[in-house]
ZASE-254537 format. One record per residue (C-alpha): x, y, z. Coordinates in nm, 2 decimals, padded with zeros to 4 digits. Each point is the difference from the previous one (the first is absolute). Layout:
BEGIN
REC       c1       c2       c3
REC        X        Y        Z
...
This chain:
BEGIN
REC       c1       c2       c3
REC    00.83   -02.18    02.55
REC   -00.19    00.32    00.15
REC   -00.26    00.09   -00.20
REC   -00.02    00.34   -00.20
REC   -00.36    00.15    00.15
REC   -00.08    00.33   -00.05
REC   -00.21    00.06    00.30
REC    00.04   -00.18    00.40
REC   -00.34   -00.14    00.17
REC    00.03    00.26    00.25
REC    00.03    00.34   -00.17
REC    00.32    00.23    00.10
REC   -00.08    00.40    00.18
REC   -00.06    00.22   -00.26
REC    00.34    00.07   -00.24
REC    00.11    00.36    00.17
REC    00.12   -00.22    00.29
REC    00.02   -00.34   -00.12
REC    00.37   -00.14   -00.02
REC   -00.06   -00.26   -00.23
REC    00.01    00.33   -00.27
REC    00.34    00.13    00.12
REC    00.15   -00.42   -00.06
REC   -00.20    00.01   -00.32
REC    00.10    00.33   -00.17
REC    00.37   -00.06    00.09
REC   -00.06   -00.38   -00.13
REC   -00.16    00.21   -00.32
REC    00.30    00.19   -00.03
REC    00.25   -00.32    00.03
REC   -00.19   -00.14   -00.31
REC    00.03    00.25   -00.21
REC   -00.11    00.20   -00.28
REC   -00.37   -00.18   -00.14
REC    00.12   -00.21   -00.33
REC   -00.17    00.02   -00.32
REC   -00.09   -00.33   -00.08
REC   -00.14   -00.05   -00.31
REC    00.04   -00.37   -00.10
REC   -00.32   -00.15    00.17
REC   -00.36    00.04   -00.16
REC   -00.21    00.30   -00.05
REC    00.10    00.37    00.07
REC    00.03    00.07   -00.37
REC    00.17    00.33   -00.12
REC   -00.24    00.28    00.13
REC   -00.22   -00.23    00.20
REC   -00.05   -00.04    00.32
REC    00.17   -00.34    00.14
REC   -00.22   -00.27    00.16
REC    00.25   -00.03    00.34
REC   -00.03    00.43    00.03
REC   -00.37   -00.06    00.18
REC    00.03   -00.36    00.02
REC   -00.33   -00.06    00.20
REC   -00.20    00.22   -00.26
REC    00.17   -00.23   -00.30
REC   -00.18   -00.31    00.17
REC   -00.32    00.13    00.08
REC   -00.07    00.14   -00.31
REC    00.16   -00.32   -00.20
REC    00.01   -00.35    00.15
REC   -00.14    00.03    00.38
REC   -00.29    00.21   -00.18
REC   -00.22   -00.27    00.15
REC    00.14    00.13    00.39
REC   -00.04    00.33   -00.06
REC   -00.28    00.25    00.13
REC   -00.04    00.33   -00.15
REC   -00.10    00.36    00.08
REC    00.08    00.28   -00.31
REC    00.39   -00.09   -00.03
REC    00.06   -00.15    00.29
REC    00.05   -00.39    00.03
REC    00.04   -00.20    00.27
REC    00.03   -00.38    00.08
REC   -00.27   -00.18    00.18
REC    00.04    00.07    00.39
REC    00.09   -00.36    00.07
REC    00.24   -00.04   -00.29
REC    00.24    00.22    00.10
REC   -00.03    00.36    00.10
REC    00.20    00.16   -00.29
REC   -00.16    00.34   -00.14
REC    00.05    00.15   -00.36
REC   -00.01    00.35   -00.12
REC    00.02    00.18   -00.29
REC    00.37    00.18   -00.09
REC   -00.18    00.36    00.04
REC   -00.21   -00.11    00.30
REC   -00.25    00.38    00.04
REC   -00.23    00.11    00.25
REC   -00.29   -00.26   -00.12
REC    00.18   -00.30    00.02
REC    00.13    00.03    00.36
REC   -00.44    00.04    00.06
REC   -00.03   -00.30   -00.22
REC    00.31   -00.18    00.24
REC   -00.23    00.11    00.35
REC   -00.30   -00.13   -00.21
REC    00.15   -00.31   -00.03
REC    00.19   -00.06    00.27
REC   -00.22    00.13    00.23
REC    00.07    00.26    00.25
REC    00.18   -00.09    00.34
REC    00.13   -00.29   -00.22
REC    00.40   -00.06   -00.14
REC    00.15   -00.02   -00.34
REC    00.32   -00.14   -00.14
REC    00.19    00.14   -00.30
REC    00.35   -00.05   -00.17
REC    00.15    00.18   -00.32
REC   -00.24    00.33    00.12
REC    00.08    00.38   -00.20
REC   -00.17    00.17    00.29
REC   -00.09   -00.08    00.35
REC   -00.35    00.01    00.16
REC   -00.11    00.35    00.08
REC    00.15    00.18    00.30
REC   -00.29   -00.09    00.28
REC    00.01   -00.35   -00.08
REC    00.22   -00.16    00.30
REC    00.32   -00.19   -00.19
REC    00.05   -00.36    00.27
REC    00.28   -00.17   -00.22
REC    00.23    00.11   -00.28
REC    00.34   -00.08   -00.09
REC    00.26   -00.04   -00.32
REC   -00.02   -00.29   -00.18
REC    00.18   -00.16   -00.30
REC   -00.12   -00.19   -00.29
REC    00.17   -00.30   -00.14
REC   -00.01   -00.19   -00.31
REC    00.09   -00.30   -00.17
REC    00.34    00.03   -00.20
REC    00.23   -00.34    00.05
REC   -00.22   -00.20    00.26
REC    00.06   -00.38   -00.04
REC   -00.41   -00.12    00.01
REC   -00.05   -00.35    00.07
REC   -00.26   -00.19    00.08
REC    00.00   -00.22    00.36
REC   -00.08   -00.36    00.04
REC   -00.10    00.09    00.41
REC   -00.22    00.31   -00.07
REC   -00.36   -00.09    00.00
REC   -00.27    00.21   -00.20
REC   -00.21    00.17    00.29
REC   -00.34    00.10   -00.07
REC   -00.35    00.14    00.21
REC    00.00   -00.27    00.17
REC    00.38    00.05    00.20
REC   -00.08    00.34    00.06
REC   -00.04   -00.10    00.36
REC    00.30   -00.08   -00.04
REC    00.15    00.28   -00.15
REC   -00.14    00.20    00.22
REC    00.14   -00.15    00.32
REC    00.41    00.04   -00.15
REC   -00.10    00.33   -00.07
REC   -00.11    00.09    00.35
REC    00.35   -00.19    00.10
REC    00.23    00.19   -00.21
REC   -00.16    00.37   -00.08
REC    00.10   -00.03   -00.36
REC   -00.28    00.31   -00.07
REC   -00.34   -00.01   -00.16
REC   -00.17   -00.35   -00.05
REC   -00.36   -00.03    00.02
REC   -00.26   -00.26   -00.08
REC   -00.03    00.04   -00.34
REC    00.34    00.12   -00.09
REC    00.10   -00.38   -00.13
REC   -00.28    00.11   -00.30
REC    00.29    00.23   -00.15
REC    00.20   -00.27   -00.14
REC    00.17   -00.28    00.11
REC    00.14   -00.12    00.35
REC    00.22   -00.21    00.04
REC    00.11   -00.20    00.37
REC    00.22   -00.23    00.12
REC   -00.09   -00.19    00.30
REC    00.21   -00.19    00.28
REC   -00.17   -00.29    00.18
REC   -00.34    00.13   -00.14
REC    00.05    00.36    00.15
REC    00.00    00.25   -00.27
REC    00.35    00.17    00.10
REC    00.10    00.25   -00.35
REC   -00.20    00.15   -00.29
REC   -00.01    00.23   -00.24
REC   -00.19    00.12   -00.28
REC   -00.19    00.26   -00.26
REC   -00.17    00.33    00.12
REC    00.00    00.27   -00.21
REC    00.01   -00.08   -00.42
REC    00.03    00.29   -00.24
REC   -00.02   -00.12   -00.41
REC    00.36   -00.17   -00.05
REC    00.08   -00.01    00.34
REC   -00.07   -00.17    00.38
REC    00.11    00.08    00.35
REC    00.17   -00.24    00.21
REC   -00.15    00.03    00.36
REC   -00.13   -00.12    00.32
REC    00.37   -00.16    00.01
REC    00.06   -00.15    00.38
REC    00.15   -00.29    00.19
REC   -00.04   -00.15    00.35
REC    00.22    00.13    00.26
REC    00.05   -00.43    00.05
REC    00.16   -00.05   -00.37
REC    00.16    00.34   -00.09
REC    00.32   -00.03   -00.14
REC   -00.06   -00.33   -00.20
REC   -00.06    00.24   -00.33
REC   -00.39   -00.10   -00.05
REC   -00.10    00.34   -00.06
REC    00.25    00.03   -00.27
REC   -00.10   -00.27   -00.18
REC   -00.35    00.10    00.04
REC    00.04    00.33   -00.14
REC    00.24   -00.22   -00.32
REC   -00.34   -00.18   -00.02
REC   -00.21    00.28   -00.03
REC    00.22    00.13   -00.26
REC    00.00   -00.26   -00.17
REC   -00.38   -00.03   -00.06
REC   -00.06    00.40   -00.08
REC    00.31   -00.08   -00.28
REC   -00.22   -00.28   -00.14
REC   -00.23    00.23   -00.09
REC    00.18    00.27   -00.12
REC    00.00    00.18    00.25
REC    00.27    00.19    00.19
REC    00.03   -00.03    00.40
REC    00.09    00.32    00.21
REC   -00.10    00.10    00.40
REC    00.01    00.29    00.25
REC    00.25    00.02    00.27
REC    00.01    00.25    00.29
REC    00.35    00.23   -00.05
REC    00.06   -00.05    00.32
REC   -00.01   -00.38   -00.03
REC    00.35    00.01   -00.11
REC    00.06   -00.40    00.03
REC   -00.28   -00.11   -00.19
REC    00.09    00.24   -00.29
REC    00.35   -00.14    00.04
REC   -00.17   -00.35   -00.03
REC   -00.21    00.07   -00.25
REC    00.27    00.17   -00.24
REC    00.22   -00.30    00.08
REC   -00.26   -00.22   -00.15
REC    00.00    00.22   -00.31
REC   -00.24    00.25    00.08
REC    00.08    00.36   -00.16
REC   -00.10    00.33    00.13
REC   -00.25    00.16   -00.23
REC   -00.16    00.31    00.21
REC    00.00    00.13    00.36
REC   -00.39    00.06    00.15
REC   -00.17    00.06    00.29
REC   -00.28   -00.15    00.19
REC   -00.26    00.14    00.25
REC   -00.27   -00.04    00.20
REC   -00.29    00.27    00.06
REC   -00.30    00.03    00.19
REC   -00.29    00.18   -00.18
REC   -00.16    00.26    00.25
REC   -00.35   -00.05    00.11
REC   -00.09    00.34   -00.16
REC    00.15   -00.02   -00.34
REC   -00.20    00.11   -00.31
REC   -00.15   -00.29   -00.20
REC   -00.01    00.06   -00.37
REC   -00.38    00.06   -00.10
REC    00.11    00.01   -00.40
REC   -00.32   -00.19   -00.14
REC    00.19   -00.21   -00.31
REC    00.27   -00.10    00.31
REC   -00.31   -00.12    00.18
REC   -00.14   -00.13   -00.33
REC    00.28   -00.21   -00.05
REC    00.05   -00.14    00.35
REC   -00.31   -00.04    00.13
REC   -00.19   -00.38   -00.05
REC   -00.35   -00.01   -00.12
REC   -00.09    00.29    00.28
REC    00.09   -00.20    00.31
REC    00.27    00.21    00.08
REC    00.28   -00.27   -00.01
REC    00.31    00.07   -00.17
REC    00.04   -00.13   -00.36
REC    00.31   -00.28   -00.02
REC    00.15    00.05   -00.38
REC   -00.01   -00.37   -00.14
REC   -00.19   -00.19    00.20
């Protein structure tokens, strides 16, 4: 199964001349029109839904303990994974909080963004992307998948340097659970948790070894995942490039549903941008005058 990442390792030219756009937006444009789906949780009439600013949704509910904070904007721990959260009317102070934060010279990540970065700030990476959610998938728990935990992320991190699937860093296996099944002792499929809005969890970090693909491990893996976000209430959904056409396929053949189409990019914040000086932003984020950045929860 190819797994549904929203960003490569190696970041694409910026999107004026990138071809993956042109495959996406015409892969956009075979979905569809965006479907309302209303049957999952949250996204009550006249509020906003948890899955509209997904990443947001977590760090301000249950990954509050990942998140670092400067005014309104939230982002996860650097070596959690590099997702960055703003508000729905991001102004002029919260891009300065984002350079504060980030740092200048340095990248961010977002999804399910109103505006992009302001017009100096060099765009490496964007592209179309879909979001899926759980309507008729058969969860099931597997006897071969094996609970993986801190200390696989060795592991982990090797099958993700063989297969690309996107983002996985060393503490990513914190957001939820992981689960792998080996071959022989190698760890050769996993898949697991990332990001968790209230009444909901993604399915990511989905990939297979070039040696076993086609055997259906990933599938089952993701059944399993399911399976354990249903237990506790909890409805699964996941992120898919447009452009990766077969994996949306796959997905919606598993009982996946189309729920919105989004974007995702990567930016680098110039080494001269403004950084917010708003003394009850620095209030808030700074940590007992040292200058470190305050992480909500911990």
């Amino acid at each position: 199964m190819p797994e549904a990442t929203p960003l490569p390792t190696n970041p694409s030219p910026p999107p004026a001349t990138d071809p993956l756009l042109t495959r996406a937006t015409e892969a956009s444009r075979a979905i569809g029109p965006t479907p309302s789906h209303g049957s999952a949780p949250g996204g009550g009439h006249g509020e906003p839904h948890p899955l509209d600013n997904p990443a947001r949704a977590s760090l301000t509910g249950p990954h509050a303990r990942f998140a670092e904070r400067r005014g309104r904007i939230l982002r996860y721990s650097p070596d959690v994974t590099p997702w960055l959260a703003l508000p729905d009317d991001p102004d002029a102070q919260d891009w300065a909080d984002v350079a504060a934060l980030v740092g200048p010279g340095a990248s961010l990540t977002l999804t399910a963004f109103r505006e992009p970065p302001p017009a100096d700030w060099e765009i490496v990476f964007r592209a179309d992307g879909v979001q899926l959610v759980d309507d008729t998938l058969e969860a099931a728990p597997d006897p071969e998948a094996q609970l993986l935990g801190p200390a696989d992320v060795p592991e982990m991190l090797d099958l993700v340097e063989r297969t690309r699937p996107g983002p996985f860093l060393p503490r990513t296996v914190e957001l939820g659970t992981y689960l792998g099944i080996r071959r022989s002792g190698v760890l050769v499929a996993m898949a697991g948790e990332r990001l968790h809005p209230p009444g909901w969890t993604e399915i990511s970090g989905v990939c297979t070894d070039g040696s076993v693909r086609g055997q259906g491990l990933a599938t089952r893996l993701v059944r399993a995942v399911a399976h354990g976000i249903r237990e506790r209430g909890e409805t699964p959904f996941l992120h898919a490039a447009a452009s990766n056409t077969s994996a949306i396929r796959l997905y919606e053949s598993l009982g996946f549903t189309l729920r919105r189409r989004t974007s995702f990019l990567s930016a680098l914040v110039p080494a001269d941008a403004p950084v917010g000086t708003d003394p009850q932003t620095d209030a808030r984020t700074r940590d007992r005058g040292t200058g470190s950045l305050e992480q909500v929860g911990r």
